[in-house]
ZAMARGU-4260 file (C-alpha; in steps of 0.2 Angstrom, whole numbers, plus 5000, padded with zeros to 4 digits):
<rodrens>
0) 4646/5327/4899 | 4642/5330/4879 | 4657/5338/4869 | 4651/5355/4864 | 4645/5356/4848
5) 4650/5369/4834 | 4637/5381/4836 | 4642/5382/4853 | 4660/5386/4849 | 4656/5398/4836
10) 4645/5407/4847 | 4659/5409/4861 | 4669/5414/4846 | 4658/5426/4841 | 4656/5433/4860
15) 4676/5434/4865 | 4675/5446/4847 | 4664/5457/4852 | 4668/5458/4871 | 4689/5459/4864
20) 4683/5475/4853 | 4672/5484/4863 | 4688/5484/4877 | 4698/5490/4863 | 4687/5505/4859
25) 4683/5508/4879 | 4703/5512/4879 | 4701/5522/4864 | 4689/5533/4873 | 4699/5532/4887
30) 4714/5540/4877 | 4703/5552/4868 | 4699/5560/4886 | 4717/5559/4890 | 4717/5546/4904
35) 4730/5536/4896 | 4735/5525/4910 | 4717/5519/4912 | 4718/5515/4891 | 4733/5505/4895
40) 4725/5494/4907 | 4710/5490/4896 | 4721/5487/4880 | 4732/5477/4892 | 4714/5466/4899
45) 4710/5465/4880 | 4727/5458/4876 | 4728/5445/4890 | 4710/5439/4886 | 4715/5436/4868
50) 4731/5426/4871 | 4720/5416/4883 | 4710/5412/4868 | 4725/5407/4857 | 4719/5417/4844
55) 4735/5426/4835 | 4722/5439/4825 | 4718/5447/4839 | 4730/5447/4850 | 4740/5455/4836
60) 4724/5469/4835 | 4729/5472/4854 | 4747/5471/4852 | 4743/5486/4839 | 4735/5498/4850
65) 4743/5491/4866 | 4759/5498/4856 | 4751/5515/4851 | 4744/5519/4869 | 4763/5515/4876
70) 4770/5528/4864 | 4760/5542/4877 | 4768/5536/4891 | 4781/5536/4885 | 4789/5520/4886
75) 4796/5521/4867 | 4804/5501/4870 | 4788/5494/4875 | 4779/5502/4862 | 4791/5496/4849
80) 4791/5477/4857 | 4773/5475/4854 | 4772/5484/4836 | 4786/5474/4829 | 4777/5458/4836
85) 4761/5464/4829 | 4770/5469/4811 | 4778/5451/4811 | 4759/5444/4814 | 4753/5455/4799
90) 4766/5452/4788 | 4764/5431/4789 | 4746/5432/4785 | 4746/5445/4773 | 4736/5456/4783
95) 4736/5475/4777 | 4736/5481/4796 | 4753/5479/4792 | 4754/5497/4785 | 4747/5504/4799
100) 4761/5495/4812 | 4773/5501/4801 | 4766/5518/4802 | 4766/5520/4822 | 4783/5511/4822
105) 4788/5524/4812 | 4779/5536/4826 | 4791/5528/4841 | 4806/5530/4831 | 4799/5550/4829
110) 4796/5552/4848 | 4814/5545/4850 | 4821/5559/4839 | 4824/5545/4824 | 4818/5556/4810
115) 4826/5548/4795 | 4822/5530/4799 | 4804/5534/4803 | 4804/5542/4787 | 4807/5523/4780
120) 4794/5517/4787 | 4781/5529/4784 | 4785/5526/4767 | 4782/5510/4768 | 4767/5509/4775
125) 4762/5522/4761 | 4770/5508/4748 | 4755/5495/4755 | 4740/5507/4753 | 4745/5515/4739
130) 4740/5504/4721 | 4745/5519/4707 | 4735/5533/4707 | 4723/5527/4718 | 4723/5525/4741
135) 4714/5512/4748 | 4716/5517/4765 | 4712/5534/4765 | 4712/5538/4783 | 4728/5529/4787
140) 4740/5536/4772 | 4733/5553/4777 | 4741/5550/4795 | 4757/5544/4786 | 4758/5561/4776
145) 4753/5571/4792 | 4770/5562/4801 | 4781/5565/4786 | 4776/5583/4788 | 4780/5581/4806
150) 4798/5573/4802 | 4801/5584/4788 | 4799/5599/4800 | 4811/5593/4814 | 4823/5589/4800
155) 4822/5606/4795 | 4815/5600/4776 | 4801/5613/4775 | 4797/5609/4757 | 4796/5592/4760
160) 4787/5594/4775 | 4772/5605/4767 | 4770/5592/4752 | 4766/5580/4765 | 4753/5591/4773
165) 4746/5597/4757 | 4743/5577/4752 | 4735/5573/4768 | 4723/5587/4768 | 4712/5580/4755
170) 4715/5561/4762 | 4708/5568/4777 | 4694/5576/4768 | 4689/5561/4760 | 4686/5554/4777
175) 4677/5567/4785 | 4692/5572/4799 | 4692/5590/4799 | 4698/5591/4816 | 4714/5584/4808
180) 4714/5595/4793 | 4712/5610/4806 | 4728/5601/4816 | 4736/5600/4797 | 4735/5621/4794
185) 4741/5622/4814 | 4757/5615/4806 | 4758/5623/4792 | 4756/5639/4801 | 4771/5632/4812
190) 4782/5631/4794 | 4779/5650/4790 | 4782/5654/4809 | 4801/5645/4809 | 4803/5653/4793
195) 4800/5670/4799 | 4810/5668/4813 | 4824/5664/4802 | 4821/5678/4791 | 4825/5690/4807
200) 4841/5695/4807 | 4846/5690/4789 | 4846/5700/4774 | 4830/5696/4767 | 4820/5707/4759
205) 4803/5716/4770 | 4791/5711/4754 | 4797/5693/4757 | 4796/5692/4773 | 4777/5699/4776
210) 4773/5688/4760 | 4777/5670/4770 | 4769/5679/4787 | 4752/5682/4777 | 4753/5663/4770
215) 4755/5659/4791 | 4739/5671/4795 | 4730/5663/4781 | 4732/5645/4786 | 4729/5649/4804
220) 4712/5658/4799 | 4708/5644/4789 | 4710/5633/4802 | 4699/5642/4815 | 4687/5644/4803
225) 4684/5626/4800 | 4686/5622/4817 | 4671/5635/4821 | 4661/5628/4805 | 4665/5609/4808
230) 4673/5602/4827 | 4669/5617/4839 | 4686/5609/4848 | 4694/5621/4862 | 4710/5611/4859
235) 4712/5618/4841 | 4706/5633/4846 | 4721/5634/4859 | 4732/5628/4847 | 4728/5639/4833
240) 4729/5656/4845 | 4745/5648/4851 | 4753/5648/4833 | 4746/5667/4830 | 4751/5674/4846
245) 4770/5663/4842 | 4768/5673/4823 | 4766/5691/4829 | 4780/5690/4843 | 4791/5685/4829
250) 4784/5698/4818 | 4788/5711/4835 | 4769/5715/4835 | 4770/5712/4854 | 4753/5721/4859
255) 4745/5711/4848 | 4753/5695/4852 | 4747/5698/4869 | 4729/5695/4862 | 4731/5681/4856
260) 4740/5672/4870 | 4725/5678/4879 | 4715/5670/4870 | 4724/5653/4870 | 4726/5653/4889
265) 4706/5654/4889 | 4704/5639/4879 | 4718/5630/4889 | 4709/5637/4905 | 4691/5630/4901
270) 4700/5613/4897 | 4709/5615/4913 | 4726/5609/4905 | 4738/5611/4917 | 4755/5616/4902
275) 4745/5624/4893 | 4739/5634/4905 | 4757/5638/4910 | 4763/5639/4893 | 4752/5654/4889
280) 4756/5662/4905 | 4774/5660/4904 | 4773/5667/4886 | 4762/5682/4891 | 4776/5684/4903
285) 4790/5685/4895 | 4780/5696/4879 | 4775/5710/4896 | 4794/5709/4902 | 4799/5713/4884
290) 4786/5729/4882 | 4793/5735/4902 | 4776/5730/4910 | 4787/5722/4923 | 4771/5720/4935
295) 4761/5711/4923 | 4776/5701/4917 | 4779/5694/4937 | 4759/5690/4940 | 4759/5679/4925
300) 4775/5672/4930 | 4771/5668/4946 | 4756/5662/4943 | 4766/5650/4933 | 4777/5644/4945
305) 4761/5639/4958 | 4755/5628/4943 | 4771/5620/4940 | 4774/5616/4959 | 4757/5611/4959
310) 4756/5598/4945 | 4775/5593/4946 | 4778/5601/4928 | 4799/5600/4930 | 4801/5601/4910
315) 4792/5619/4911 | 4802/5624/4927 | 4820/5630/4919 | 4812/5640/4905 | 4800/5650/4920
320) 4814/5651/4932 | 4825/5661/4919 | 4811/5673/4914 | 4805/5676/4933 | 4825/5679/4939
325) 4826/5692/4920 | 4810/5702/4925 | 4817/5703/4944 | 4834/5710/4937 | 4825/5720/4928
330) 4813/5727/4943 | 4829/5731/4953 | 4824/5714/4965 | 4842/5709/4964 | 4840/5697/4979
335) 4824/5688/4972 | 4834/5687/4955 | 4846/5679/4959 | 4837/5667/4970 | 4828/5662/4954
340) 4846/5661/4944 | 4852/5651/4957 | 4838/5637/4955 | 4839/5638/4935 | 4857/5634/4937
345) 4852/5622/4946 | 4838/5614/4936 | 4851/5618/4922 | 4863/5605/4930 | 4850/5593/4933
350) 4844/5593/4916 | 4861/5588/4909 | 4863/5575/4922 | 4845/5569/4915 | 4851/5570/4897
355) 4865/5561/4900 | 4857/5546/4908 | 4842/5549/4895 | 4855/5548/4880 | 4862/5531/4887
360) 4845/5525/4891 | 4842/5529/4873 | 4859/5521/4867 | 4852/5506/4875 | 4837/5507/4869
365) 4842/5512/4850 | 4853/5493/4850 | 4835/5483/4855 | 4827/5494/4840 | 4841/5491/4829
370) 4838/5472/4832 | 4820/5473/4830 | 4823/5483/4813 | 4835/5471/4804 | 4824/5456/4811
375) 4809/5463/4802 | 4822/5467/4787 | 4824/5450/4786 | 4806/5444/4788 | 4803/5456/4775
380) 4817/5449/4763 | 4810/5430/4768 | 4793/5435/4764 | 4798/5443/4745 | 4808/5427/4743
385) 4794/5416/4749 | 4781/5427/4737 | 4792/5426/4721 | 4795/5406/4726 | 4776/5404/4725
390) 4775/5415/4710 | 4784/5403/4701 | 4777/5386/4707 | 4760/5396/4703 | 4768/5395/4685
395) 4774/5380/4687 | 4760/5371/4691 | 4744/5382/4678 | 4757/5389/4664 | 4759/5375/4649
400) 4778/5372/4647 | 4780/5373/4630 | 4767/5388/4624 | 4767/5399/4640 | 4749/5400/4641
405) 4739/5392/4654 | 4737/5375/4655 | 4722/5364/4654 | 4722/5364/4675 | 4719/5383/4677
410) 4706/5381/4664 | 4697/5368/4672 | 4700/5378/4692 | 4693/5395/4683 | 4678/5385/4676
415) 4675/5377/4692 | 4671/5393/4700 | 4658/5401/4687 | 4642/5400/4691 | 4631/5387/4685
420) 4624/5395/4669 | 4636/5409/4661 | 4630/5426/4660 | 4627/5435/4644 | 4645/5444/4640
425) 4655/5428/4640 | 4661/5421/4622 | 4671/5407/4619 | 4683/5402/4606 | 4690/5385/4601
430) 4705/5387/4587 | 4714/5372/4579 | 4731/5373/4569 | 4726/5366/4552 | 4737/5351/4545
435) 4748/5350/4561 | 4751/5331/4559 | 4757/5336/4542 | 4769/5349/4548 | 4777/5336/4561
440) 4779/5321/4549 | 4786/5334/4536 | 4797/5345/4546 | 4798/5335/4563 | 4789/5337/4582
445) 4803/5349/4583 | 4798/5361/4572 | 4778/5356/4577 | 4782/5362/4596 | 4791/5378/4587
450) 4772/5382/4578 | 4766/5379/4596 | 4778/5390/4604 | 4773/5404/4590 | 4755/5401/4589
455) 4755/5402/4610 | 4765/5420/4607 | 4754/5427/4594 | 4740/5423/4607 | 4746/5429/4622
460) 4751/5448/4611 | 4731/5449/4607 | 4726/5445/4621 | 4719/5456/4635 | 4724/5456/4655
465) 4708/5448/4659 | 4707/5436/4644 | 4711/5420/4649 | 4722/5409/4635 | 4726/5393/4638
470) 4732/5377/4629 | 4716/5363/4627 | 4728/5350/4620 | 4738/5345/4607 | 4736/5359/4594
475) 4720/5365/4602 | 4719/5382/4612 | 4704/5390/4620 | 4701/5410/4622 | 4689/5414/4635
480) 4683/5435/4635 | 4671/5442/4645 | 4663/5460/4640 | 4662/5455/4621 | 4646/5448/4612
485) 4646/5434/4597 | 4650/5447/4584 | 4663/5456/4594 | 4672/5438/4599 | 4671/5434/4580
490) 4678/5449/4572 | 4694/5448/4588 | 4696/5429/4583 | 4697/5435/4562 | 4712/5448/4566
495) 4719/5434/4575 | 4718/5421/4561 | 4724/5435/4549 | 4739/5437/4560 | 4743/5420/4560
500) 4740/5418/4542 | 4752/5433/4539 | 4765/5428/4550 | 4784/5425/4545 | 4783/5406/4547
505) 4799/5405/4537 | 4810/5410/4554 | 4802/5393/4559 | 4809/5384/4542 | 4809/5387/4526
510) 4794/5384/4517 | 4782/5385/4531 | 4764/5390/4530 | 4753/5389/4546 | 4734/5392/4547
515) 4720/5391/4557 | 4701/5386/4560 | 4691/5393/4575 | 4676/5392/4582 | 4667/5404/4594
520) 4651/5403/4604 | 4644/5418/4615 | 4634/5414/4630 | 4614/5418/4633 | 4614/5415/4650
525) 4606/5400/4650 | 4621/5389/4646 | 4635/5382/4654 | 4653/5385/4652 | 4654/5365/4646
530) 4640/5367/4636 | 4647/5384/4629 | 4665/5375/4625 | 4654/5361/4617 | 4645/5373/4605
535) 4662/5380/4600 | 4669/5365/4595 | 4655/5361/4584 | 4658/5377/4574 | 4675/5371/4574
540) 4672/5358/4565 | 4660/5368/4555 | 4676/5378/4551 | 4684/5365/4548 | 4673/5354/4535
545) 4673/5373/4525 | 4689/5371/4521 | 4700/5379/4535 | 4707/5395/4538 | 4694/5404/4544
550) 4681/5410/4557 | 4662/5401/4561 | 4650/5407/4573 | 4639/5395/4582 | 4621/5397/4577
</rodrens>
């Protein structure tokens, strides 16, 4: 049988791609509708497909969602496992997915209560896609400022929180994802809320107080009017009537917050959303108990209860048993109430037991992160060790030793990869120091590598980022600019001569007078970078055969 040809195995190459990413966006939609467990699966085919192929790239693509989808569980150590292996994948290869391992790393350490250290690494993902003023990932460094909101808020560092919300907002907007930015005034409405809450009981004046409630109404209308202009999403709409119902019960504006948790229990009904659903109910519950409609208070409450029975909602549970054994109490039920107090003391018991095991399962857990993170530490050190070691055999190997400007190998590599004819917008100058044989057999090579040393300085102060410098041999150097014309190049390479010229040779050695000849050529499109340093030298010599010191153009 015939060994398959290259064609061949780049078009199974190109077809383990295509089928690798559309799994990968099949469990992205699956998560989008909320059936996580199905989007599990297909990250986890995706995965196992791309390990068959021994092809790291993508398995490390896999291993990045995989991660994500794992954190919804959640299974926090699993999600860790496959993000770190992912991280290490992206950091080898210089991969700027990198940023956005570190960024849901930092989002398992934030499910896991780790605020602070998630923090670090949001940070540092930010420190990859940020270059100065400028993003270049728009999308993911407007997710890292939305989870340093998040953080922020849990840490109870409301300013820092809303700086982070009020940088991702326009990040967001660059992108087009205004449901987010609808999500982002949700949590902003949040801050204003817990700082209203705080504000009861405490000696802050009514003017303040009702000035940080209107910036919570404000953000709220904001965001349902964008979700009404731009997404149409019940979620949001749930969300948002949520955070206004939350804002007047905190205000005591309890009729009114009735309305609005009405109106989030619609959107959570149409989406059929099972603690949403008892969320509002239980709220609208507790807000009737609190305004003596006893009556209304136990239909929502029971109604409640069915759904948590129903759909096994044990976290909701403790929090309704309390309210439905108060609003009994209150109706004169003593037996029915304290059958309800009996079974939140008793879901009260088992939730410490829970927290308990939950905490050493977490203690556990913390000591496999804490591995993970000083592992990746270290890759990280090894990495800036491994960079800077390049950086300076880089150096080594295209910087001249004794000038410090680049050698005749980087010149010869950069011409290599200009095109065949130079474009208009190059120029090229050739300069020579005049009489340097003279200078070495009058003052020594010692003092003539001193003139090289200084001549390579005076270069490397005019010169530009993009120029390139560089040593041609002997006493020769050759400045290459781009975005000058023949005129332009000339009247640069005149300042320089002048500053040469005027330069305080005398450090060098008493006595000491250096000068220079140079010629420039400016291309015309039509000629190549040889045939461009060839036209330089001969105004060189031109230069040159006038007497020195001085400038010529190439005709």
């Amino acid at each position: 049988m015939p060994a398959p040809n290259q064609s061949d195995a780049t078009q199974s190459a190109t077809s383990l791609d295509v089928s690798f990413r559309a799994q990968l966006e099949q469990a992205e939609q699956a998560r989008r509708k909320g059936a996580i467990n199905d989007a599990i699966a297909l990250a986890a085919d995706a995965l196992a497909s791309a390990q068959a192929a021994a092809r790291p790239d993508l398995v490390a693509l896999a291993q990045l969602d995989l991660g994500n989808l794992h954190r919804y569980v959640p299974n926090a150590l699993e999600s860790f496992r496959l993000l770190h292996a992912a991280e290490k994948h992206f950091r080898e290869t210089a991969d700027p997915l990198i940023a956005k391992a570190l960024a849901r790393q930092g989002m398992t350490l934030g499910d896991m209560g780790d605020h602070t250290r998630a923090l670090d690494l949001y940070r540092e993902a930010l420190g990859g896609i940020e270059a100065g003023d400028a993003v270049t990932d728009n999308a993911l460094a407007a997710t890292c400022y939305g989870a340093i909101g998040v953080a922020c808020t849990q840490l109870d560092d409301f300013e820092q929180a809303e700086q982070a919300y009020r940088k991702a907002i326009p990040l967001y907007d660059a992108t087009g994802n205004q449901e987010s930015i609808c999500f982002v005034y949700n949590n902003l409405a949040i801050l204003r809320i817990r700082t209203v809450e705080k504000m009861n009981g405490a000696e802050i004046g009514h003017a303040d107080r009702a000035r940080v409630a209107d910036d919570a109404f404000a953000f709220i209308e904001e965001g349902l009017s964008r979700n009404q202009q731009h997404v149409r999403s019940i979620m949001l709409t749930g969300a948002l009537q949520n955070s206004r119902g939350n804002l007047l019960a905190a205000l005591g504006r309890l009729e009114e917050s009735l309305v609005a948790i009405g109106d989030a229990l619609s959107a959570y009904r149409e989406m059929n959303l099972p603690r949403g659903i008892v969320d509002a109910l239980s709220n609208l519950g507790e807000t009737h108990c609190k305004l003596g409609n006893l009556d209304q208070s136990l239909q929502y409450l029971q109604e409640a209860e069915v759904l948590v029975h129903q759909h096994q909602l044990k976290d909701h549970e403790r929090k309704l048993q309390q309210l439905l054994a108060e609003t009994l109490e209150q109706r004169g039920d003593a037996a029915q109430a304290l059958k309800h107090f009996k079974r939140f003391h008793q879901l009260e018991t088992e939730s410490q037991r829970h927290d308990t095991q939950r905490k050493l399962q977490q203690l556990a857990l913390r000591a496999e992160i804490e591995q993970a993170l000083a592992e990746a530490k270290r890759q990280r050190e090894r990495s800036a060790e491994l960079a800077a070691s390049n950086q300076t055999l880089d150096r080594i190997a295209h910087e001249d030793a004794l000038t410090g400007v680049s050698n005749r190998r980087r010149l010869d590599t950069w011409a290599g990869n200009q095109p065949a004819a130079l474009p208009t917008g190059f120029a090229v100058a050739l300069l020579d120091i005049d009489h340097f044989k003279k200078i070495n057999d009058t003052h020594s090579h010692a003092i003539g590598d001193a003139v090289l040393r200084e001549i390579g300085a005076l270069l490397k102060s005019q010169a530009r980022n993009e120029d390139l410098v560089a040593r041609y041999g002997g006493e020769e150097f050759v400045v290459v600019l781009r975005g000058v014309s023949g005129p332009q190049m000339a009247e640069r390479m005149e300042r320089l001569r002048a500053a040469v010229e005027r330069h305080d040779w005398g450090r060098v050695v008493t006595g000491l007078a250096v000068t220079t000849s140079i010629g420039v050529a400016a291309a015309d499109g039509a000629l190549a970078f040889r045939e461009l340093v060839e036209r330089a030298d001969t105004a060189l010599y031109a230069a040159k055969s006038a007497g020195r010191n001085r400038v010529v153009t190439a005709a």
